[in-house]
C-alpha positions in Angstrom: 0.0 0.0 0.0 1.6 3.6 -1.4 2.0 6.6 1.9 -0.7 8.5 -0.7 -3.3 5.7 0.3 -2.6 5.6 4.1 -2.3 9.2 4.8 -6.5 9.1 4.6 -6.3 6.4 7.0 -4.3 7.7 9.5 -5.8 11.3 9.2 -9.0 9.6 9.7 -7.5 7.8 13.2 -6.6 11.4 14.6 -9.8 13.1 13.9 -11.0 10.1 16.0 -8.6 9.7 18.8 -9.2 13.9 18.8 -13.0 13.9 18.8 -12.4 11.0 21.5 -10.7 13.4 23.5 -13.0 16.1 23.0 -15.2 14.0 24.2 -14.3 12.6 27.1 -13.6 16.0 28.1 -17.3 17.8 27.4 -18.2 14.7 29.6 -15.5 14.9 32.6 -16.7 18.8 32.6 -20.5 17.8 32.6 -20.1 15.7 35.3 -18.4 18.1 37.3 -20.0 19.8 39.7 -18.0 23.0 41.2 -19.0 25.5 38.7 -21.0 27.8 40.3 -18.5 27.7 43.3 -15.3 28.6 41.0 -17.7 31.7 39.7 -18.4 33.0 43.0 -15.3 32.4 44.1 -14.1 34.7 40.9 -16.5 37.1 41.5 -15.4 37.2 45.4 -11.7 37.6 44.6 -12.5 40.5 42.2 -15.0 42.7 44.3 -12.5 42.0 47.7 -9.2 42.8 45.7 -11.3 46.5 44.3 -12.8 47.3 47.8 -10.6 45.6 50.8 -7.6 44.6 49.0 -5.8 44.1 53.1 -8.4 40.8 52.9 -5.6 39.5 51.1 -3.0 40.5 53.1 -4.3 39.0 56.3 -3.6 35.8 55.7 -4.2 34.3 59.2 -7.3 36.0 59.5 -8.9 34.8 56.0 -7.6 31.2 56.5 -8.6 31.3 60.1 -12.5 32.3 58.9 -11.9 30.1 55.9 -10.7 26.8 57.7 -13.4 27.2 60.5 -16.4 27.8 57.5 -14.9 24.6 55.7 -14.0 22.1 58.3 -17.8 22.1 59.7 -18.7 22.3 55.6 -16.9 19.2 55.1 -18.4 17.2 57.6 -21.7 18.4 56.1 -20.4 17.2 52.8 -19.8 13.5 53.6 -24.0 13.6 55.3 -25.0 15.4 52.2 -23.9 13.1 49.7 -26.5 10.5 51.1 -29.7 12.7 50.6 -29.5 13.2 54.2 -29.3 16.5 56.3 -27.5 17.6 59.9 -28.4 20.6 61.1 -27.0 19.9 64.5 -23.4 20.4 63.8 -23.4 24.2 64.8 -24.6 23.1 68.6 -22.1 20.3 68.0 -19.2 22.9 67.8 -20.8 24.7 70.8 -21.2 22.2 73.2 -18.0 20.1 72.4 -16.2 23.4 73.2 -17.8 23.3 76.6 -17.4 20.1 77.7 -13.7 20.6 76.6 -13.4 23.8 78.3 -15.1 22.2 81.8 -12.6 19.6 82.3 -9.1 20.9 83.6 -6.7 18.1 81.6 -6.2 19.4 78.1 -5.9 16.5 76.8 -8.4 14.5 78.7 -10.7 17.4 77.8 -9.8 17.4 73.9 -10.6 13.5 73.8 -13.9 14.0 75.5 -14.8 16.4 73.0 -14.3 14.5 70.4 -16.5 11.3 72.0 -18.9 14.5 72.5 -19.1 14.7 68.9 -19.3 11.0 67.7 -22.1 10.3 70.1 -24.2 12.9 68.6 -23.4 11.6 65.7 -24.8 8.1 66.3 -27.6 9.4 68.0 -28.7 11.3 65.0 -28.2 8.1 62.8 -29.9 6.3 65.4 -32.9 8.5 64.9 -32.4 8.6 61.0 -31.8 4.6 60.4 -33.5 2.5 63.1 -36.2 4.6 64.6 -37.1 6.2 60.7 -37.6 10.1 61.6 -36.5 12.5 58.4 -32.6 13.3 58.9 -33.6 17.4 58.8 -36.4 17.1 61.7 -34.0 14.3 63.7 -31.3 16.8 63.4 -33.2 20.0 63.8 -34.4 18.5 67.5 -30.7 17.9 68.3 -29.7 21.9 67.2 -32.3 23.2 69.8 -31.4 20.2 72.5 -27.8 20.4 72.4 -27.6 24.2 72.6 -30.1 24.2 75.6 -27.0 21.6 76.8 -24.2 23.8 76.1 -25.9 26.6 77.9 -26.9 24.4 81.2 -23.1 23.0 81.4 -22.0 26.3 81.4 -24.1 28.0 82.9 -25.0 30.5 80.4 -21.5 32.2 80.4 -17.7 31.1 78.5 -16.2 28.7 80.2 -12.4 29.6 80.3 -9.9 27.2 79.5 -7.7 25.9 82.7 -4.3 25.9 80.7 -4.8 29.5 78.8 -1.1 29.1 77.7 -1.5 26.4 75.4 -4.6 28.2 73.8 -2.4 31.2 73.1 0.2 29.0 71.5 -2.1 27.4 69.5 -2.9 30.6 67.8 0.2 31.1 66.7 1.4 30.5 63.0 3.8 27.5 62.4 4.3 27.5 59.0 4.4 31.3 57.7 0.6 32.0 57.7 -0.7 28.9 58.6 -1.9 28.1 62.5 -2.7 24.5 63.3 -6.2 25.6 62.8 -5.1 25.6 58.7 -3.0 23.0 58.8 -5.8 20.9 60.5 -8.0 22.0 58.1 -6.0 20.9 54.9 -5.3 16.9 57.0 -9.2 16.6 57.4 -9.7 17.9 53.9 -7.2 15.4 52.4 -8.1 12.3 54.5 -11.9 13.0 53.7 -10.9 13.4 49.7 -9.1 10.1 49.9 -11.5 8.3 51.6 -14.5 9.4 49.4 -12.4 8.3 46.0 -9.9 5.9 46.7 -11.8 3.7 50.4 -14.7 1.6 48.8 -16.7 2.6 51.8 -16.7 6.2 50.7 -17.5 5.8 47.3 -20.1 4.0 48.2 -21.8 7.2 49.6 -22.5 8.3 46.1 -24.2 5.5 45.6 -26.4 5.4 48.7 -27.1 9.6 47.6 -27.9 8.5 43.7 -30.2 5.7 44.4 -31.0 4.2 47.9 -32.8 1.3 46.7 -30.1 0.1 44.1 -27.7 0.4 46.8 -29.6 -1.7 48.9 -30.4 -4.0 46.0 -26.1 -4.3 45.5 -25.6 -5.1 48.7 -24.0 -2.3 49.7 -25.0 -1.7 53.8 -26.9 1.6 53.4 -27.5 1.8 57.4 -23.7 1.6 58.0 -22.6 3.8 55.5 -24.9 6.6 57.3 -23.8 6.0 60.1 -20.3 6.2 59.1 -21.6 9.4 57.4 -23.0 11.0 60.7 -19.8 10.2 62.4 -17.7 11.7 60.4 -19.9 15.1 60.8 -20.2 14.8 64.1 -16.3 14.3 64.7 -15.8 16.9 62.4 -17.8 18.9 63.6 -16.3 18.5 67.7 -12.8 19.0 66.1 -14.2 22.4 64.7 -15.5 23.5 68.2 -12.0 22.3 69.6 -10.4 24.9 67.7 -12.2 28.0 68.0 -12.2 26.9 71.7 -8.3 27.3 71.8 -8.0 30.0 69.4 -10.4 31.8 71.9 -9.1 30.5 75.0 -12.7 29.9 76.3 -15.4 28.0 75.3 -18.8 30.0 74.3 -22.2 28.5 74.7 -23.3 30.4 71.6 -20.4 29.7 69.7 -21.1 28.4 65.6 -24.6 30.5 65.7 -23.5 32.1 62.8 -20.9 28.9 61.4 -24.3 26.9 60.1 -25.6 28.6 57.4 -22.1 29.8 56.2 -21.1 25.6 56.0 -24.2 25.1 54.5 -24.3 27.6 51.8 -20.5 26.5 51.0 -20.7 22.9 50.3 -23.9 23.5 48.1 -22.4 26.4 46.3 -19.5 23.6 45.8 -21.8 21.9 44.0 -22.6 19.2 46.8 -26.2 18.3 45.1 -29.0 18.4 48.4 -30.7 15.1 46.9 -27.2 13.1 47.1 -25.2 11.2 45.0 -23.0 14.0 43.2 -20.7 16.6 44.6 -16.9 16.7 46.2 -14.6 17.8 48.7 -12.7 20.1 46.0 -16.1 21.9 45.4 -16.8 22.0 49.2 -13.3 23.8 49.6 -14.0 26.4 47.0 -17.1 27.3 48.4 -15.0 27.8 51.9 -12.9 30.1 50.3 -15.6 31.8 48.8 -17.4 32.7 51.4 -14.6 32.8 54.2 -13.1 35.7 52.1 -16.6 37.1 51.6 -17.2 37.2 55.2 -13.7 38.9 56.1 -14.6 41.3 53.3 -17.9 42.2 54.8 -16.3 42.5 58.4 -13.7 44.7 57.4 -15.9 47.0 55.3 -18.0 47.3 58.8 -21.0 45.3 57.6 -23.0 44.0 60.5 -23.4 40.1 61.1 -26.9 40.1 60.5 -26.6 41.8 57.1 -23.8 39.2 56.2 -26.2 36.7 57.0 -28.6 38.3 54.0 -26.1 38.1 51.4 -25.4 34.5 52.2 -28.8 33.4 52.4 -29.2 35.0 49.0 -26.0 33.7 47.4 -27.6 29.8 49.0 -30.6 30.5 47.4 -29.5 31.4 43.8 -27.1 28.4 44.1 -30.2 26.3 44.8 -32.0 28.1 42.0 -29.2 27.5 39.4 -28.4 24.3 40.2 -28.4 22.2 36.8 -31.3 19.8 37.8 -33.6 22.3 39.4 -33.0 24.0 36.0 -33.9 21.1 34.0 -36.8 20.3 35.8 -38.4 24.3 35.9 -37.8 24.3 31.7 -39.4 21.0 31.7 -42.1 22.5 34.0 -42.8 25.6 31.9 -42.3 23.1 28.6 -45.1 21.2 29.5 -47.4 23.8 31.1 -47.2 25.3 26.9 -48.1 22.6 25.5 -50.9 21.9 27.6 -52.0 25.7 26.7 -51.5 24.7 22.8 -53.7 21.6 23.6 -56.6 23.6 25.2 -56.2 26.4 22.3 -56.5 24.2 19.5 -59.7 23.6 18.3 -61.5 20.4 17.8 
């Protein structure tokens, strides 16, 4: 065979391995989900950089707000990916800090924080997976009764840490900007990123958030992986009281009031979908910084908490709105409402 009748052929085999590329690429991108958060997060750096550029240069400050925001945010994540809800995590933080704060040992007080958090954690799957009540009412009950907690342990006033010492040295940057509130931070954000992609268990969340029923019909153990998922938000969640605890050097009963809606809003602007089954820890970190650096903006520019409160509400709620499914199902819903119109307009 000459090179003349070849070339065709192998000209042809590009255009296909190329289009195969292409391809695989438009679908990679589709079935990404942390669009909207990498806008915002432009959008953010833009409007911060024009009006309070010194965002920027307060590193510990931004990562502090940012690494507080996301380590409640990823614990969220992990629950979220089920289908399932836990509103509880800001009373989590609260009342871990206390009952860390009350005991005098450091230590002793840090480890019963922690087994603070993972037994509200099984409670709440308790409620969710044997006794059957909806994960957002279950865990709305446990916001109210574990604040009410928080406040009679402490008797409605901070409870000051016993070694104030090590609280002040916690604060203190190790690595150039980064306190051990970052750095903590970026180890629970990499150990939950490898255990949702490369730990069967984890991946197995997606499945139990895309389709309970076929999970159950694999054999994959839909109970456990819940509870695994609660867990891990209610650890999470105790690790992020810990913290601010330290930082602090005393443990507020109404500390993470305004930590909720902020962790929320940032692992569904990440793309973390509410019904389950698609979403990741990469998006849930971008919304973090998103709305960490949104926050410091505010604050610095003298905005009130309450009014900061507004703008995320309304940033969650467009996220919501734009999400690609909702958006497929309100065109679908205006679709068919026309052609029932046409039907009833045409006459017989």
């Amino acid at each position: 065979m000459s090179t003349t009748e070849k070339q065709p052929h192998t000209t042809m085999h590009l255009g296909a391995a190329r289009g195969g590329w292409f391809d695989q690429l438009k679908v990679t991108l589709a079935r990404r989900t942390e669009g909207r958060g990498l806008a915002l997060l432009s959008v953010v750096i833009v409007a911060a950089a024009i009006l309070e550029p010194v965002v920027f240069t307060s590193y510990q400050v931004t990562l502090g707000r940012v690494a507080l925001i996301g380590l409640v945010a990823l614990g969220l994540t992990a629950v979220i990916l089920m289908g399932e809800l836990d509103l509880s995590v800001a009373s989590t933080l609260a009342v871990s800090g206390v009952v860390m704060a009350s005991i005098p040992d450091l230590w002793l007080g840090i480890l019963a924080a922690l087994a603070t958090g993972l037994i509200i954690g099984a409670i709440n799957a308790f409620f969710v997976v044997v006794v059957g009540i909806n994960s957002f009412i279950a865990t709305l009950g446990m916001l109210f009764a574990l604040r009410g907690l928080a406040f009679v342990l402490s008797d409605e006033e901070p409870v000051r840490l016993t070694n104030i010492d090590a609280g002040i040295a916690f604060g203190a940057p190790l690595l150039g900007p980064l306190t051990p509130r970052v750095l903590l931070f970026i180890l629970a954000f990499v150990a939950l990123q490898i255990f949702l992609s490369r730990v069967r268990a984890g991946r197995e969340f997606y499945a139990v958030g895309g389709n309970r029923q076929a999970a159950v019909d694999a054999g994959i153990p839909v109970r456990r992986r819940i509870l695994t998922g609660f867990l891990i938000s209610g650890f999470v969640a105790s690790l992020a009281g810990i913290i601010n605890t330290l930082e602090r050097t005393a443990a507020d009963p109404t500390a993470g009031s305004t930590v909720l809606l902020a962790s929320f809003a940032a692992a569904i602007i990440g793309g973390v979908v509410l019904n389950g089954g698609r979403g990741s820890v990469l998006g849930t970190l971008i919304g973090a910084f998103s709305l960490g650096i949104l926050q410091i903006a505010l604050t610095l520019s003298g905005v009130q908490v309450d009014i900061q409160d507004i703008f995320i509400g309304v940033i969650l709620l467009l996220a919501v709105i734009t999400d690609p499914t909702n958006l497929r199902a309100a065109l679908a819903g205006v679709r068919s409402s026309l052609r029932s119109r046409e039907k009833a307009q045409t006459p017989v």
